[in-house]
C-alpha positions as CSV (number, residue, x, y, z in Angstrom):
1,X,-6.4,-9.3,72.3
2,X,-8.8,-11.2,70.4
3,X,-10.2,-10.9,67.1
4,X,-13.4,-9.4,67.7
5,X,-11.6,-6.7,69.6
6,X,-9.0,-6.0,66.6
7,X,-12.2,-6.0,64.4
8,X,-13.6,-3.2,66.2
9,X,-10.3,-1.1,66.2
10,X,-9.6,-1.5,62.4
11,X,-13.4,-0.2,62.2
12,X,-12.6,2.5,64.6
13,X,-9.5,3.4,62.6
14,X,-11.7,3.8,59.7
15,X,-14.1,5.8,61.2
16,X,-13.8,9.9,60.8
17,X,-14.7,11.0,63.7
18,X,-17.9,13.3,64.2
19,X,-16.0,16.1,65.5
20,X,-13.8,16.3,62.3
21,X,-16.9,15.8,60.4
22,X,-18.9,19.2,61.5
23,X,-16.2,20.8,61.2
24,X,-15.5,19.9,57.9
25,X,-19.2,19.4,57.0
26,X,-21.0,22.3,59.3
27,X,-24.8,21.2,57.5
28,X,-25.5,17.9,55.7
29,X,-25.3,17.3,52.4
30,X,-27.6,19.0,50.1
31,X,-28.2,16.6,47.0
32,X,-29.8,19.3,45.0
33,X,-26.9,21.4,45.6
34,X,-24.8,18.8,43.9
35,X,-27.5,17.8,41.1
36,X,-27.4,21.6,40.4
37,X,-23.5,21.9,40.2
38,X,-23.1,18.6,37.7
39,X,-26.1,19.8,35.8
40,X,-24.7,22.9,35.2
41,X,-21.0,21.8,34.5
42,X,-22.1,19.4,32.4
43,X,-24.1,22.0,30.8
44,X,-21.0,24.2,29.9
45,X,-19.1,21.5,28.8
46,X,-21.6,20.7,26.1
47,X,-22.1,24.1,24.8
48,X,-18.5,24.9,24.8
49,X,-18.3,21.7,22.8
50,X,-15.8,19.5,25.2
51,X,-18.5,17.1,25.2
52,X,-19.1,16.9,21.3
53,X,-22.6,15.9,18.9
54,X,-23.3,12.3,19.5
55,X,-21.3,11.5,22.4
56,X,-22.3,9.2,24.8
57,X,-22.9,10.1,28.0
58,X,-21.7,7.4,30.4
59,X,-24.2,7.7,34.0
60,X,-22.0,5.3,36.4
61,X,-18.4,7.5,34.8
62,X,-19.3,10.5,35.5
63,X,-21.4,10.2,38.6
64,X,-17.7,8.2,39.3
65,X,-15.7,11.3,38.2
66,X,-17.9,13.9,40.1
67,X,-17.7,11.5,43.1
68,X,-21.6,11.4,43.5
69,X,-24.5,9.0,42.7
70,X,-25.7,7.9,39.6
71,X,-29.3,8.9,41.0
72,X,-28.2,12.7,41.4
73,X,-26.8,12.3,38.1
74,X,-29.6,10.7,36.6
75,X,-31.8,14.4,37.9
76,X,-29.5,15.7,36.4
77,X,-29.4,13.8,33.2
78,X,-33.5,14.4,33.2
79,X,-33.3,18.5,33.4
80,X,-31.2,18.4,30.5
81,X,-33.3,16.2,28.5
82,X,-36.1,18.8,29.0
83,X,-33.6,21.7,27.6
84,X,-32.5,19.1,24.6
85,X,-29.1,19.2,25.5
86,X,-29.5,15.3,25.0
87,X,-31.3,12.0,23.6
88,X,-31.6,8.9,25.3
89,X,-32.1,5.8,24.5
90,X,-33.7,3.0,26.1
91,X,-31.0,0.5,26.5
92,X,-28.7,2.3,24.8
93,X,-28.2,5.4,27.0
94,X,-27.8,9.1,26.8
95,X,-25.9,10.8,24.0
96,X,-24.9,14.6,23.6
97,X,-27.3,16.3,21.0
């Protein structure tokens, strides 16, 4: 076989199908759904006092930990601003208030 054809396979082998995929995933995505479920886990964690007065919130860890972008976690990151839940900074970034 040559290489452009093993190239294809190892893509192939790669790929979940779509089948598996709508079954798994019946509707796409909803990325306020998941902007809503950080917000609000985040949310609890700070007033239950996991995340503690002055922490620093790190963007690209936890949009790493919650498996998401930083953009849905930077909306989320904005609403709490609005509720004072936290600072940031410009160049600095966002800490736990």
């Amino acid at each position: 076989m040559e290489k452009n054809g093993w190239r294809e396979i190892l893509r192939m082998k790669d790929r979940i199908p779509d089948k598996v995929l709508k079954e798994i995933f019946p509707k796409r995505f909803n990325r306020s759904l998941a902007t809503k479920q950080i917000y609000t886990r985040l949310r609890q964690m700070i007033l239950s006092g996991k995340l503690k007065k002055g922490q620093k919130l790190l963007q690209e860890k936890i949009a790493q930990d919650f498996r998401v972008s930083r953009v849905t976690v930077g909306i989320a990151f904005s609403q709490m601003k609005k509720e004072g839940l936290i600072i940031s900074r410009r160049g600095r970034g966002s800490y736990v208030v």
